[in-house]
C-alpha positions, 0 to 999 in steps of 0.5 A: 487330184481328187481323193478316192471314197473309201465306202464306194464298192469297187465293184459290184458284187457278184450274184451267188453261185446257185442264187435264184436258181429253179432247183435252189432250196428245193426238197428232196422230192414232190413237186417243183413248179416251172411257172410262166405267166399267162397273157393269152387264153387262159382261164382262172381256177380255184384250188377249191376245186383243183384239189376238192377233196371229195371230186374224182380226177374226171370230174376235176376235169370235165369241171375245168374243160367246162369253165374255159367253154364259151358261152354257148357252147354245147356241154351235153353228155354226148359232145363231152364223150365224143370229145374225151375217150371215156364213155358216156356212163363215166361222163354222166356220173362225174357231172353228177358229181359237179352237180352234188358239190354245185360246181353245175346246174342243169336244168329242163327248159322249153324253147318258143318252137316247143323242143325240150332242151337242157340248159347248163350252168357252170359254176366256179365258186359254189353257193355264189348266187348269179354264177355264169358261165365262164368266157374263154379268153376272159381274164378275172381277178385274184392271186393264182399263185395261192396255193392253199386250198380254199374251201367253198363259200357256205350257202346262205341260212336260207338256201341251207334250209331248203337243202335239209327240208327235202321235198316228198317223193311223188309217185309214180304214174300207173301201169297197165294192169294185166288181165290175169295175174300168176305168181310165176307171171309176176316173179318174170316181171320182177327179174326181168326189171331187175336185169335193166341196169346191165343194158343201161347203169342208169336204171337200177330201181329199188324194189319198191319200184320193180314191185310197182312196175311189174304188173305193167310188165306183166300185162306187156308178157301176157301179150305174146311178147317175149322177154328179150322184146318188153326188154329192148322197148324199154330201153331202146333211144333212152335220153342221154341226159342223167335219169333222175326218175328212172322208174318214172319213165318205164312206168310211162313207156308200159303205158304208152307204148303197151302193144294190143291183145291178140285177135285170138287172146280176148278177156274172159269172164272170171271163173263162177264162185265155187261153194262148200259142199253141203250134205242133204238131210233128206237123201244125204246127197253132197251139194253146195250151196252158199247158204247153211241149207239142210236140203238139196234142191231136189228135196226142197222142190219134193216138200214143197209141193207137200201140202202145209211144207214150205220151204223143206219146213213143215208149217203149223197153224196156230 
């Protein structure tokens, strides 16, 4: 009869009440995560950006919506607003953000057929040189179950250079010059350009710009045209990609779009010069004349025709 092993267990043990359990060591309160890994359409996103200390929600969002977006897909101001229920302003001013924190890149090109088009680069680890954007569906590597957030990676030396050496501001083209300038004239067109960032947040101007711009609006106001017209001619079928130079197109449509004079409303010649008043030594007559002259014309012509008198000046033979 065989002998039983005392060290074998006669059973195994049982698993603990509670033990693996989700809520087993779980604080009091914050989150408790239910994970379940994903095979399928999912897309890698870094704690860099999913806790940036700095990004607003919506631009956290619009970032992450960005990265699971095929290569191709349209990611303009437009499509995101119709795809989202915040309007385009809010739209436009979190992927300034992207763009400041260089989680994107958007840049001006021109296509073989001649058309301007904005190419967007989503970028998911800033300051990585040849960042694409992300394929939906595309697996990549790295441990998502990290929750601790990583700071992005620093720009080379060189790049950080170039981010502190700023480039000088251009200036900005000319406008139309009016044909008469008013105080009142240009005060009008200083408030009326003042008054564009409530029909579009995009073009707040600095007061140097308005007092560049205002003689261009003013030429536009001398022409018979209202306020509330130069108004909606300037901000009418704006671009919907952000304004970086907003002064810079205004000064463009005063020019290009500058409306001609009235038939009736021609250029007219200055005004002639108006000289002080003068009084004559001869017959204490007030004249003006832009010389210190002591005689009126009248009494010049008089002692001209006295003989040895020139001039209103007695001349002496020596």
């Amino acid at each position: 009869m065989d002998e039983q092993n005392p060290s074998a267990p006669p059973h195994a043990p049982t698993r603990t009440t509670g033990k693996n359990h989700l809520h087993r060591n779980a604080p009091a309160g914050g989150v408790i995560h239910d994970n379940s890994r994903h095979t399928t359409r999912f897309t890698v996103i870094g704690n860099h950006l999913a806790q940036h200390p700095q990004l607003s929600g919506l631009a956290i969002g619009l970032a992450v919506h960005i990265q699971s977006l095929p290569t191709g897909a349209r990611a303009d101001i437009k499509t995101l607003a119709d795809r989202f229920p915040e309007g385009p302003t809010r739209i436009a001013a979190a992927l300034r953000e992207l763009e400041t924190h260089g989680y994107l890149r958007r840049t001006r090109e021109r296509t073989d057929k001649g058309h301007i088009v904005t190419r967007t680069v989503s970028c998911n680890q800033p300051g990585r040189h040849g960042n694409a954007t992300q394929h939906r569906d595309a697996p990549e590597h790295g441990d998502a179950s990290d929750d601790a957030p990583h700071p992005p990676a620093k720009p080379p030396a060189r790049r950080a250079a170039e981010q502190r050496k700023k480039p000088p501001r251009r200036a900005l083209p000319a406008v139309p010059q009016p044909a008469y300038t008013s105080a009142a004239l240009l005060q009008t067109a200083i408030d009326l350009l003042a008054g564009l960032r409530r029909e579009d947040p995009r073009l707040l101007l600095s007061a140097t710009d308005a007092e560049h711009l205002a003689p261009g609006v003013a030429a536009w106001l001398e022409r018979d045209l209202t306020p509330t017209a130069v108004r909606h001619a300037l901000t009418t079928d704006l671009p919907p990609e952000p304004l970086h130079r907003p002064a810079a197109l205004l000064a463009h449509r005063l020019t290009a779009q500058l409306p001609p004079l009235p038939p009736y409303r021609t250029p007219e010649p200055p005004p002639p010069a108006r000289h002080p008043l003068r009084n004559c030594d001869g017959c204490d007559t007030a004249f003006r004349s832009p010389e210190p002259s002591t005689l009126c014309r009248n009494c010049t012509e008089r002692l001209a025709r006295v003989p040895g008198m020139a001039g209103g000046r007695l001349e002496v033979a020596r």
